[in-house]
C-alpha positions in Angstrom: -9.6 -14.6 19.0 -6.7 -17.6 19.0 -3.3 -16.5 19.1 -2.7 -16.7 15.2 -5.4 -14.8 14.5 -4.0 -11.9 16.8 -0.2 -12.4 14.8 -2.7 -12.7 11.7 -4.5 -9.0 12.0 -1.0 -7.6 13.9 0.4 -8.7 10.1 -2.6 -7.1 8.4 -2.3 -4.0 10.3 1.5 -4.0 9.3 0.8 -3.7 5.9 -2.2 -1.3 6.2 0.6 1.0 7.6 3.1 0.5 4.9 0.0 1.0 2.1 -0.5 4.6 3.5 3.6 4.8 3.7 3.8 4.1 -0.4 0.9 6.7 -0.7 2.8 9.3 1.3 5.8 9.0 -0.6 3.8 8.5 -3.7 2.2 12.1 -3.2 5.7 13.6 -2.3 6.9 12.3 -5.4 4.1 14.0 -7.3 4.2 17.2 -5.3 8.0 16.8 -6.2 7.6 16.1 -9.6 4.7 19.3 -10.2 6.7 21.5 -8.3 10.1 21.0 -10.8 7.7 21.6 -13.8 7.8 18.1 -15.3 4.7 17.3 -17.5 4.6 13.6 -16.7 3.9 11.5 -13.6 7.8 10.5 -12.5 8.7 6.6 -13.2 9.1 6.1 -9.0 5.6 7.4 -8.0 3.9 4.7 -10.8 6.1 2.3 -9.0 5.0 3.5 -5.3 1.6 3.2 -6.4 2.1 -0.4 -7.8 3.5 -1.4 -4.6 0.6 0.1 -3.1 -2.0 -1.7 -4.5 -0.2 -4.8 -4.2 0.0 -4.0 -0.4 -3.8 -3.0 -0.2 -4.8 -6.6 -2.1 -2.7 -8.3 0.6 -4.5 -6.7 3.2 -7.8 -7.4 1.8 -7.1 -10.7 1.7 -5.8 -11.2 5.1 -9.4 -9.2 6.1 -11.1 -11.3 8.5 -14.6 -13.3 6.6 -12.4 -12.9 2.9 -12.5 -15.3 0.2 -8.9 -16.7 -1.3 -8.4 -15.3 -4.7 -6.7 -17.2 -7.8 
């Protein structure tokens, strides 16, 4: 493995991390949210959960063997 491959998957590990970080939060949010009665699902965890998924597409396409994406 070259060098920038190692920075490459230290980068891709990074963001693996955050990912579960926005879903943490995410859940508290919701646990948060069912636990003060509210009905819907609170503007900030739809946001967390964006940000997730935006996270976990980056990291899928910084996976080793993955195809760019347009």
């Amino acid at each position: 493995m070259s060098a920038s491959d190692e920075r490459l998957e230290e980068v891709r590990a990074g963001l693996a991390v955050m990912a579960e970080r926005l879903a943490d939060l995410a859940y508290e949010e919701l646990r948060r949210a069912v636990e003060a009665g509210e009905e819907r699902r609170p503007e900030l965890e739809r946001r967390l959960t964006r940000a997730r998924h935006a996270v976990e597409r980056a990291v899928a396409m910084l996976a080793p063997g993955s195809s760019p994406q347009e």
